[in-house]
N, C-alpha and C positions, 0 to 999 in steps of 0.2 A: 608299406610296400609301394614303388614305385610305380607309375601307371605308365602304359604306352607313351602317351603324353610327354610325362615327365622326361624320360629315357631319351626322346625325340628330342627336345630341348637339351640333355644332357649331351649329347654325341655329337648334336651340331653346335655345339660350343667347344666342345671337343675340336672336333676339323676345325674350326676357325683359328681356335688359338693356339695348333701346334704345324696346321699346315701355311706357313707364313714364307715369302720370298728370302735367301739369303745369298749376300754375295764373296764366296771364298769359304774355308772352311768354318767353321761352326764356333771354336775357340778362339783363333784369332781375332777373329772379327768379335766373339766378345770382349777380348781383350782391348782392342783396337774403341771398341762403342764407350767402356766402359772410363778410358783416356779421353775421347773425344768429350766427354758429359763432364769430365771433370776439368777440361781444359775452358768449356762451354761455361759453366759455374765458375771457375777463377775469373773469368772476365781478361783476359790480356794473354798476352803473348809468357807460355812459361819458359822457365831457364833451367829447369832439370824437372824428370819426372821420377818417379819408383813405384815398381808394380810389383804387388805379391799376391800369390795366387796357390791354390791346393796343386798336390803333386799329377792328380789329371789334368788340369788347365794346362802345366807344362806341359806333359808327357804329347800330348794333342797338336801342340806347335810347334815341337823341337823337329822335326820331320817335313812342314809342309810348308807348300811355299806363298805368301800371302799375296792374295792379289792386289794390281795397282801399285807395289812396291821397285816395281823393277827386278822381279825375282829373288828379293829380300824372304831370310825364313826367322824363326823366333818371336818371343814375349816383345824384347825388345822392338824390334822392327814393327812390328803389330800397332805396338802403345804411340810410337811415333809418327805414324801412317795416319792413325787417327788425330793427334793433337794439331800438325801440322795442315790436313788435308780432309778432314773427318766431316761428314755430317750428325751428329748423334742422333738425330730427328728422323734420319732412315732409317734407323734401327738397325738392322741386322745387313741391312745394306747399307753402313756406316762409313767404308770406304770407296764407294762408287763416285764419289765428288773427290778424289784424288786422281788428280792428274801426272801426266808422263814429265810434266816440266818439275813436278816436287820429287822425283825419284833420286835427284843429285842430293835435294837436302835432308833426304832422307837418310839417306846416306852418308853423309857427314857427318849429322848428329850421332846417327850409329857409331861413327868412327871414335867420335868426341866423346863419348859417353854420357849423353844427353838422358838416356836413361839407364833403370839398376830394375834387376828383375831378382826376388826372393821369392825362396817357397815358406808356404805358412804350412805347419803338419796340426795334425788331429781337428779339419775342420771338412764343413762340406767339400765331397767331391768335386763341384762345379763351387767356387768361391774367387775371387775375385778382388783385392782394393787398389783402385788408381788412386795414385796423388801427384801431385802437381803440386809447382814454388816458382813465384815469381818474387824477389826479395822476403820482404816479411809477410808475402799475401799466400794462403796455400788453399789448397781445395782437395777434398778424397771422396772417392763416390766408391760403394761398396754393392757388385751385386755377388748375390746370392741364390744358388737351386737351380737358377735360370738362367740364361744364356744372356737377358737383359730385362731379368729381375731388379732390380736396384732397390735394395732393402735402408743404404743408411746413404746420405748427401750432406757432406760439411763444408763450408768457407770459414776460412780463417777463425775458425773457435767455432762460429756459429751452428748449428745443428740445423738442416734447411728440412729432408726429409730424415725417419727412423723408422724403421719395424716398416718400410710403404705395402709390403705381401707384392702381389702380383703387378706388373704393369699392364699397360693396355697396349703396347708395340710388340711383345714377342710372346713366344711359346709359355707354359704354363710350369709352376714349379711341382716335380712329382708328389704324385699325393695319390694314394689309393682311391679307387672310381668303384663302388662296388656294382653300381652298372654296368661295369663294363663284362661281359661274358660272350662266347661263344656266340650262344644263342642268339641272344638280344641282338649282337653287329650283326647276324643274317637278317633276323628281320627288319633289322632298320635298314637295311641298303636292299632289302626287297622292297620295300614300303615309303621311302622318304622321297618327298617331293621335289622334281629334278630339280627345278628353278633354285628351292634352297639351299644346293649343294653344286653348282653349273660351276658360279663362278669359281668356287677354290680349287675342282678338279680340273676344268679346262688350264686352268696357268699351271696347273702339275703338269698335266699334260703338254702342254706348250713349250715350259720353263727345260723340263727336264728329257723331250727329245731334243731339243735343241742344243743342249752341252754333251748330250753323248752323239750327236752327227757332228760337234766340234772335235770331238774327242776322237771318233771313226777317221776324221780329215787330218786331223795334227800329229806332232811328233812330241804326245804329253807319257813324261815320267817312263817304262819301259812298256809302253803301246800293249799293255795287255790285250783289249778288245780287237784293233787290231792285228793282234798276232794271231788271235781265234780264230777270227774270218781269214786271215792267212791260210792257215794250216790244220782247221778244223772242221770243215765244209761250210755249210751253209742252211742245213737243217734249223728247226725251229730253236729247238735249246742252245743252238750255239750261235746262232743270233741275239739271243735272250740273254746270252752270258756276257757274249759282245759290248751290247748295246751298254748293259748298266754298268760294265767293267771302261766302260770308253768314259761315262761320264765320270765315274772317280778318276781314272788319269788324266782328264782334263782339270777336274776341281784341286786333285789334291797335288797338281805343278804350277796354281794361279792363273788359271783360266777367268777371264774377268766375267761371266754369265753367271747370272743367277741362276739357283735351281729353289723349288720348293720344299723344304726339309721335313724330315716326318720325327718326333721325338727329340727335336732340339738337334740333328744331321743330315746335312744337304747326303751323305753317304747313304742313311737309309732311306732317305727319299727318292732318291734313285732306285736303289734297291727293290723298293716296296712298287714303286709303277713300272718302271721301262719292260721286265719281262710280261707285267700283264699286259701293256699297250700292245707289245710285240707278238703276243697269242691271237689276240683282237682283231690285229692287224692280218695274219695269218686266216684267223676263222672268220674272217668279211664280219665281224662281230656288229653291230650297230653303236650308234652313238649313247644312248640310255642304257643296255647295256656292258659298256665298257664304263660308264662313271660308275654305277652301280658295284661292279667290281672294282675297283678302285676306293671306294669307300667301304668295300670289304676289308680290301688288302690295307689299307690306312689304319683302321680300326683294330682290326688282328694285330698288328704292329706295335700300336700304342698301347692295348693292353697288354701285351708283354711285357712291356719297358716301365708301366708302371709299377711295376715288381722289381723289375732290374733296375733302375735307377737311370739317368739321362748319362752319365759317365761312367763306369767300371772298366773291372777286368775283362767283361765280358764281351766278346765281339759283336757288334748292333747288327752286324748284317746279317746274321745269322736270323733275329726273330725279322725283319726286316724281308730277307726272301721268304720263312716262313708264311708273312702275310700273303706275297705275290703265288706262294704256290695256293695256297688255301685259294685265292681270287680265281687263278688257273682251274682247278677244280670246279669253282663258282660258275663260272662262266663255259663247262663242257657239259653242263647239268646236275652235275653234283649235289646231294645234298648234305641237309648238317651232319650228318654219320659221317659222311664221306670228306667232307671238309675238316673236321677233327680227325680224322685221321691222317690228314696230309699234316695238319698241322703236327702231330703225333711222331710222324715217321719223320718230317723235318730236324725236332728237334732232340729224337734217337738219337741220328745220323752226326751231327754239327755241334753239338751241345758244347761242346769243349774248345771253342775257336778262341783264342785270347785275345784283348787289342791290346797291342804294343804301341799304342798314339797313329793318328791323322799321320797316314805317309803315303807314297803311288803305291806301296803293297797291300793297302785297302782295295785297291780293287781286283786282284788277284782275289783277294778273299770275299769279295762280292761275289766273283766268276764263281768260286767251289761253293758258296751257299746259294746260288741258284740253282747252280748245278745236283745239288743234293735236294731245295724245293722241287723240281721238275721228277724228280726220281721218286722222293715221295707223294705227288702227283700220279705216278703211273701206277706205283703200287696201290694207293687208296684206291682208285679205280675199277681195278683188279681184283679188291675184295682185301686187299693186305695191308695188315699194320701189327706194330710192335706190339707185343701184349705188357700188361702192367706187370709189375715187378721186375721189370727188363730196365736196371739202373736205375734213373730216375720216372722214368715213365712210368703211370698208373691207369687205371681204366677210365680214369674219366680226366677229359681233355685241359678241365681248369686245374685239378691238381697238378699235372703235368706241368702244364703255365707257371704254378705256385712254384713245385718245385725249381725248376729251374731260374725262376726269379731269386728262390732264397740262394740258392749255391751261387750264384751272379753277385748278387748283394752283399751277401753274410760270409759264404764262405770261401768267395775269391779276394777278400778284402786283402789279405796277407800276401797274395799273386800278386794284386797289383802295386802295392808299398815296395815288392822286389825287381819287378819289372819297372817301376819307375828306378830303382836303385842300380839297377843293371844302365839304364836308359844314361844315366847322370853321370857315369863313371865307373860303374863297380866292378864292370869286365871290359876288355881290350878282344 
């Protein structure tokens, strides 16, 4: 059995290794890191590339627009953004050293067919192989699970890295946490000592009001957020829905700001803070506890998704504002009854959201899963929640989690093989 200890050590490796800066959406920029590492390893300038990748990889970047590109969208675009302009050594902010003067030959190459983008089927969700050719020299770098996992590295025949597991620049490849429960995230984010958790929450905090006050100011994707505060007052929840709906239409039209990602998506890391911030902000809340809740709301999140997997059919925002309303709860005094139920009634309500890939209508679908966390916020409160055997919900709060993990996993596998087939061609 795990000790206190132990668990404490577990979750704060947890937050370290899934709450990490990224710049643009989640996919491209793997795609983009995964080009750059392999143009990095060729040594020289290449003369074509080819990316093949699982049908999420695509479905993720056929819609959204990569930053630093000059409003370029695509595999292709992505892979080239990187080879030509790339740092792979920022990781996930591998196109932030792409400049406005390589946008012409970015574009050219696109034109030129500089690279060839295939899907690979029956392999991991998140999968990935860049290759790169310069005459008879080539390079392929292979990630895997992770967003900049990189499991296999070859030059020209040679086999550099194989089987490498996890890296030390990004998020973590899913794996069941059997620490991870309900319980245990209340007490660790009652109990964890601020200094050890300061710095990843403050740059959450930082990273990610700051793309949704760009998003509030610009004219990104169809101004969901602000069409809220337009035309929806200015009450708490609709600020809440605003804010984290601003930051997807900033991110997913190539907003060049970083945001902090939760589960391998700058989307649910939006998602999982801006409405807590926003309550905080509201209830004069203090400094210790808004990080506290926030390493609720992170944690709730991540043990979702470790069921669901980092890509599906399933839509992330969905467990994503579950964490933020559960934090919400957290932070009006709520306890664990009371917090399992939010989380409870959250994923009643939303259960059924599908992603149809990384587009500005992600944040529309942020707005109705917060909008649905705060509802189930008021009801827990109140004394109300779904009883078990209502669908998927059962009386205790990890089944529920289970559940809707395996229907995510297991049995939307088939949803999303059609929705990628719909995405690629298969309706007009």
């Amino acid at each position: 059995m795990s000790t206190t200890a132990d668990i404490h050590r577990t979750y704060l490796a947890i937050l370290r290794r899934e709450l990490v800066p990224a710049l643009g959406c989640t996919e491209p920029i793997a795609v983009a890191y995964a080009a750059a590492e392999a143009a990095r390893v060729l040594g020289t300038s290449p003369d074509h590339a080819e990316i093949w990748c699982s049908g999420n990889i695509i479905k993720n970047v056929m819609g959204v627009v990569v930053p630093n590109t000059g409003g370029l969208k695509g595999v292709d675009a992505a892979a080239i953004a990187g080879i030509i302009g790339g740092d792979s050594g920022l990781g996930m902010q591998v196109l932030e050293t792409v400049t406005a003067a390589r946008h012409a030959e970015i574009r050219r190459l696109l034109d030129a067919r500089f690279c060839s983008t295939h899907l690979i089927e029956g392999e991991d969700n998140l999968f990935i192989i860049a290759k790169v050719f310069a005459g008879d020299q080539t390079a392929e770098v292979v990630i895997r699970g992770a967003h900049t996992n990189i499991v296999r590295v070859v030059r020209s025949g040679e086999v550099i890295v194989d089987d490498a597991g996890e890296d030390d620049v990004g998020e973590s490849v899913d794996a069941p946490s059997p620490e991870l429960n309900v319980r245990d995230i209340l007490a660790f984010a009652d109990t964890v000592a601020l200094d050890q958790i300061a710095d990843i929450i403050s740059a959450q905090i930082e990273k990610n009001t700051r793309i949704a006050e760009e998003g509030l100011r610009g004219q990104y994707g169809v101004c969901v957020g602000r069409t809220l505060l337009k035309h929806c007052g200015s009450d708490f929840k609709t600020r809440a829905k605003a804010r984290a709906a601003a930051g997807s239409d900033a991110r997913m039209s190539g907003c060049a700001l970083p945001v902090i990602i939760n589960s391998g998506s700058g989307n649910q890391g939006i998602a999982v803070s801006l409405p807590v911030i926003t309550y905080a902000e509201d209830m004069k809340v203090g400094r210790e506890e808004l990080y506290r809740a926030l390493v609720l709301s992170n944690l709730i999140a991540i043990h979702q998704k470790t069921a669901i997997g980092k890509l599906s059919a399933f839509c992330g925002a969905v467990s994503a504002a579950c964490g933020s309303g559960a934090a919400i709860t957290y932070l009006s005094g709520g306890d664990y009854e009371e917090i399992c139920n939010t989380i409870t009634n959250t994923l009643a309500n939303v259960g059924g959201i599908v992603c149809d890939g990384a587009k500005p209508s992600c944040a529309a679908k942020i707005a109705s899963a917060v909008d649905a966390a705060i509802m189930a916020h008021h009801l827990s409160v109140e004394g109300k929640v779904f009883s078990g055997g209502e669908g998927l919900v059962t009386a205790d709060v990890e089944c529920t989690i289970a559940n809707i993990g395996r229907m995510a996993s297991e049995g939307m596998k088939s949803t999303d093989v059609e929705i990628l087939r719909l995405m690629v061609g298969g309706a007009r």
